[in-house]
C-alpha positions in Angstrom: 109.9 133.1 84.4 111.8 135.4 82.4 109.9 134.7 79.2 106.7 135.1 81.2 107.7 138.5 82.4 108.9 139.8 78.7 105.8 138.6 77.1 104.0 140.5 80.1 105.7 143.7 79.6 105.4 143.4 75.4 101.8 143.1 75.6 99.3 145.2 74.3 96.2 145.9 76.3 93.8 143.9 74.2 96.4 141.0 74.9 96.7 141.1 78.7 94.5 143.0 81.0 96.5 145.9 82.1 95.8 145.5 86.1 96.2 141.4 85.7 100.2 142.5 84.0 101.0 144.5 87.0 99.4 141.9 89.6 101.9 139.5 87.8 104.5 141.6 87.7 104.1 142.8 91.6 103.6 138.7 92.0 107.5 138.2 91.0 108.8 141.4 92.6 107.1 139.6 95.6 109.0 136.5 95.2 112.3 137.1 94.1 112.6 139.4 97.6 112.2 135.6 99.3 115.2 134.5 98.2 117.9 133.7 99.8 121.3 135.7 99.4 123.0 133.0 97.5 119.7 132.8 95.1 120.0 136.0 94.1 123.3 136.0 93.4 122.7 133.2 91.0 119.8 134.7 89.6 121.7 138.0 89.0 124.3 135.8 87.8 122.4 133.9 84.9 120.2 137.0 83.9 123.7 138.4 83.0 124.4 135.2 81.2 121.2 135.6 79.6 121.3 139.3 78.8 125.4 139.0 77.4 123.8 136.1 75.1 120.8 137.9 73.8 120.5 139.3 70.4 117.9 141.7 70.6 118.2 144.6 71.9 115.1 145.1 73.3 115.3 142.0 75.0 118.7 142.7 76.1 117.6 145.4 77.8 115.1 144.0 79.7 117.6 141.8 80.7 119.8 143.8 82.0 117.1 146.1 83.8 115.9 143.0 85.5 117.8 142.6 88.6 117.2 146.4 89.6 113.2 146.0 88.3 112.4 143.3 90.4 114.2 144.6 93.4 117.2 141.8 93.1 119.7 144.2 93.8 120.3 145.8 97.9 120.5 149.1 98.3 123.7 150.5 97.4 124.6 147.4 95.2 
């Protein structure tokens, strides 16, 4: 998924339709709010694995954006 996403937010507009990016985007943002407390946590968990692992910086950024991006963190986490 997270692949998916970075590829999506890379693109260019002659590689993804610009309105089709942010429907995918809003699709995720949509999906992770359905999980469960503990899912979260483990997805917050392993996107820090991921991001503490990751060479590029770009990437890492993204990384580490991610949780607050796609709305995994409460308010006032």
């Amino acid at each position: 998924m997270v692949d998916v996403l970075w590829f999506v937010e890379g693109s260019e507009d002659e590689q993804m339709d610009p309105d089709d990016a942010v429907k995918v985007m809003e699709g995720v943002a949509h999906l992770v709010s359905k999980l469960s407390g503990e899912q979260r946590n483990e997805l917050i968990e392993l996107l820090g694995t991921m991001a503490d692992a990751e060479s590029d910086p770009a990437r890492r950024e993204f990384l580490e954006g991610f949780s607050e991006g796609f709305g995994l963190l409460e308010d006032g986490a």
